[in-house]
N, C-alpha and C positions, 0 to 999 in steps of 0.2 A: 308142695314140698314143706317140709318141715324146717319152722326157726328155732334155733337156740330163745332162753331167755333175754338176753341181750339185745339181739336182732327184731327179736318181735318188738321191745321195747321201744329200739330205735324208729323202725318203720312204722312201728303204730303211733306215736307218741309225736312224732312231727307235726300230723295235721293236728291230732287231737290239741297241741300245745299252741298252736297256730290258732284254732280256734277260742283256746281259751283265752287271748293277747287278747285279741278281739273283745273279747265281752269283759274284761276286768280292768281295775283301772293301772294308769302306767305305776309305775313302780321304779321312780327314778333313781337312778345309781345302781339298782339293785339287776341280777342277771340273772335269766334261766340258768338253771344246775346242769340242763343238757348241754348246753355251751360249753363249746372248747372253753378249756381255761387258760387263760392268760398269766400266766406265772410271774412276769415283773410287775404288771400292773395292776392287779388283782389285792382285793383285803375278804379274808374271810371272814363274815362275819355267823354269829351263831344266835339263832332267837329261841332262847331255852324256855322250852315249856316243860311244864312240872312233869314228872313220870313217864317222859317219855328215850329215857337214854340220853338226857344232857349232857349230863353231869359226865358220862362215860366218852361221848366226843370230845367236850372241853378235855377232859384226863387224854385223850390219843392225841389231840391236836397240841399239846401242850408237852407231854411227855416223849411220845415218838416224832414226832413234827419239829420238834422244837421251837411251836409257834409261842408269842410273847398272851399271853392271855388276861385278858380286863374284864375284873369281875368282883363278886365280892372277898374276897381272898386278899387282892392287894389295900383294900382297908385295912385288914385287922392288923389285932401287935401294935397298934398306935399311928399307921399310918393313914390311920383316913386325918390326921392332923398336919401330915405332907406338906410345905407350900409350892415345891415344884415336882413336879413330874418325876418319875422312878423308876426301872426297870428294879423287880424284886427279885431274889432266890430265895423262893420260899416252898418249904414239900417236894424240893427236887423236882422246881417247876419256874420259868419266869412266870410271873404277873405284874403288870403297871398299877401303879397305886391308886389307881380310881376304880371308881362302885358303878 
């Protein structure tokens, strides 16, 4: 029979992911993306590599999400001189004042 895209992903992707636990090393705190998500207890985090659509999740996650976002954004305009902590509105976006 035929799988959706989806389907295929899910059932091919279990052993294969299985496998790969296996042979790399732990990766503490951090979660397979296949994993159900845990909405209370969860922190997204984003490991932005150059050209590859960063920039464009941090803007959804930030914009539509209304996630708080820490990056370098909440330096500038003077606040990387901050002494405590901040939630900004800055660009019609929060960010925390750290780099």
């Amino acid at each position: 029979s035929e799988l959706n895209g989806s389907e295929h992903l899910t059932k091919f992707s279990a052993e294969e992911r299985l496998v790969e636990k296996l042979h790399s090393p732990d990766l503490y705190g951090l979660k397979d993306n296949w994993d159900p998500i845990e909405i209370d207890s969860e922190i997204p985090i984003l490991w932005h590599v150059p050209k590859t659509g960063g920039t464009t999740v941090q803007d959804i996650a930030g914009a539509c999400h209304g996630k708080v976002i820490a990056c370098e954004i909440g330096v500038k305009y003077g606040h990387s001189k901050d002494t405590k902590l901040k939630i900004l509105q800055l660009q019609r976006q929060s960010y925390v004042n750290v780099d």
